[in-house]
C-alpha positions in Angstrom: -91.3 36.5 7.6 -93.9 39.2 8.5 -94.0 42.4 7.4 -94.9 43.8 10.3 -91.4 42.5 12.0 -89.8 45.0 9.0 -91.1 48.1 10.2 -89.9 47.1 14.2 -87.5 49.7 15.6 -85.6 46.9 17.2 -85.5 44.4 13.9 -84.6 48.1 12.0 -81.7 49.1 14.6 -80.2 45.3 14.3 -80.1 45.6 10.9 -78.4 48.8 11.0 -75.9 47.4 13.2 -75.4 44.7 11.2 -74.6 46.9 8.7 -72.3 48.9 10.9 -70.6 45.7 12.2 -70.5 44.5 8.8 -69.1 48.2 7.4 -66.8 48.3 10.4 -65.4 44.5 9.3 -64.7 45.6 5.5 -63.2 48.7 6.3 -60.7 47.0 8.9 -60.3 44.7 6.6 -59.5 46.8 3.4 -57.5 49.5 6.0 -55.0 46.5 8.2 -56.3 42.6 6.9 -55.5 43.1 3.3 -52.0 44.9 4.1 -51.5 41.9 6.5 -52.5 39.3 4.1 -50.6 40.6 1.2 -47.3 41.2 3.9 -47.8 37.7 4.6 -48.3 36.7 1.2 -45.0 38.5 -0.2 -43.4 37.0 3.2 -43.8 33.3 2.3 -43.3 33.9 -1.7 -39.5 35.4 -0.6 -39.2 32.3 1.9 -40.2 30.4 -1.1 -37.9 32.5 -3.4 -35.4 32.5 -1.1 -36.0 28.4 -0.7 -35.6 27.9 -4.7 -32.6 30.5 -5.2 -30.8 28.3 -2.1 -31.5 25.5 -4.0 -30.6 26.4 -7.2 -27.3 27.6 -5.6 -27.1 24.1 -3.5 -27.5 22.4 -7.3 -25.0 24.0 -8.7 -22.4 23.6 -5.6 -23.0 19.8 -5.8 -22.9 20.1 -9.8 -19.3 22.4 -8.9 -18.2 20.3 -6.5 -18.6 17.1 -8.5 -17.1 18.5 -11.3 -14.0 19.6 -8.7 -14.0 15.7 -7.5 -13.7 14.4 -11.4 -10.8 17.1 -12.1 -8.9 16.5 -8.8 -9.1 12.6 -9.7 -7.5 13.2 -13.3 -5.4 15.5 -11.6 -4.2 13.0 -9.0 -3.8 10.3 -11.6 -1.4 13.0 -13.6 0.5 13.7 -10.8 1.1 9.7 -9.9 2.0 9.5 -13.6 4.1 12.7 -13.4 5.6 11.2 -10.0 6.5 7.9 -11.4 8.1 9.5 -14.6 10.2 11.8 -12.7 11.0 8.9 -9.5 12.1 6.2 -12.7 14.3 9.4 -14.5 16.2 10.2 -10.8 16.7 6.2 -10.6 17.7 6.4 -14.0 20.2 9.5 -13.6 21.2 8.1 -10.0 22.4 4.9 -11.9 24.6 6.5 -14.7 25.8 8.5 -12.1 26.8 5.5 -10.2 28.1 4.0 -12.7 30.4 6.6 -13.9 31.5 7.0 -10.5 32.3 3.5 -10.1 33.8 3.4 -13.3 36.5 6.6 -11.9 37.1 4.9 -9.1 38.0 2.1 -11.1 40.3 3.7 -13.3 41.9 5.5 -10.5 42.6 2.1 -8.8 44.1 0.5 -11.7 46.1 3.8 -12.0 47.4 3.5 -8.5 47.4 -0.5 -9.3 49.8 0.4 -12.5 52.2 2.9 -10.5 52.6 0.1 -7.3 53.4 -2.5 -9.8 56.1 -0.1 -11.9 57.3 0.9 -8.4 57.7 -2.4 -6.7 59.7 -3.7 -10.5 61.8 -0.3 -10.4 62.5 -1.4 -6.8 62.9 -5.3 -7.4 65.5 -3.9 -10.3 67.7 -1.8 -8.3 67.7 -4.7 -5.5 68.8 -7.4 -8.4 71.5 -4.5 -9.8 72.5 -4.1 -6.2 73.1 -7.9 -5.6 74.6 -8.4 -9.3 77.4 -5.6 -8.7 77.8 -6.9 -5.2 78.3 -10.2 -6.2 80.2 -9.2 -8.7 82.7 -7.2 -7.0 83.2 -10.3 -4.7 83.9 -12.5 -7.7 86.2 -10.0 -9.4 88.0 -9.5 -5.9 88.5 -13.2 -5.9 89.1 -14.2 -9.1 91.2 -11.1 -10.1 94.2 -10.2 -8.8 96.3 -7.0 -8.8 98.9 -8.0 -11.4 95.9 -9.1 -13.5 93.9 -6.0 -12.4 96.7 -3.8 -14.1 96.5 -5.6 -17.0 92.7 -4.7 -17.3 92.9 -1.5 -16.8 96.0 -0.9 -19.2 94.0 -2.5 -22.3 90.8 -1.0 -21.7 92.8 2.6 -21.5 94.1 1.7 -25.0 90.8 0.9 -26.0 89.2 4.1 -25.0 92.5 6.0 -26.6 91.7 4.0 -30.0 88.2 4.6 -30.0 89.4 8.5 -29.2 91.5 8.6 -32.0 
């Protein structure tokens, strides 16, 4: 480089512009670019922040969720187990149930059984007892007559004055 190109008014006033142009670019820079990048900067660290708390959150949901899954399966399992239990004790009660019903209806047909039977004998009685003294008021009509009749009734009237005596 030559000397001479130093000392040049034209060389002298680029350089000064260059230093202008190069001033002008630091100051903007250090006034709006830095604000900018370091707004930027902060911008994408929260997106990034933001990224690993939803994560974080996300991991703990699936951790809550699976934990959820496992207690609603031993849940479910205790409830069959509690449904069975309680479905064999209402068969179990439902039987005796039936049974003691059955077993009243029993005894109150073999009650009514019981007064049927003592009714149709009480009946079956009075109809022999019927017949008999029927039958036997025929044969005493036949067999007896009055004079014989008399003589009945005369000893049986001493008998009952004996007995009275």
């Amino acid at each position: 480089m030559n000397v001479a190109n130093l000392t040049d008014p034209v060389f002298i006033a680029k350089v000064i512009d260059f230093i202008v142009f190069v001033s002008a670019i630091i100051w903007l820079w250090n006034r709006y670019g830095v604000k900018m990048l370091v707004a930027h900067q902060e911008a994408q660290n929260k997106i990034v922040a933001d990224a690993q708390a939803h994560r974080a959150q996300s991991e703990a949901a699936v951790t809550a969720a699976q934990g959820a899954i496992q207690q609603a399966k031993v849940d479910a399992v205790r409830m069959v187990q509690v449904g069975q239990a309680q479905a064999a004790k209402l068969i179990a009660d439902e039987r005796v149930e039936a049974q003691e019903h059955a077993q009243r209806i029993l005894d109150h047909a073999s009650g009514e059984l019981e007064r049927e039977r003592y009714r149709v004998r009480r009946e079956l009685l009075e109809e022999t007892v019927e017949q008999a003294h029927t039958q036997a008021q025929e044969l005493a009509k036949r067999i007896i007559d009055p004079s014989k009749q008399d003589v009945l009734v005369d000893r049986l009237i001493a008998d009952l004055e004996r007995t009275r005596a």
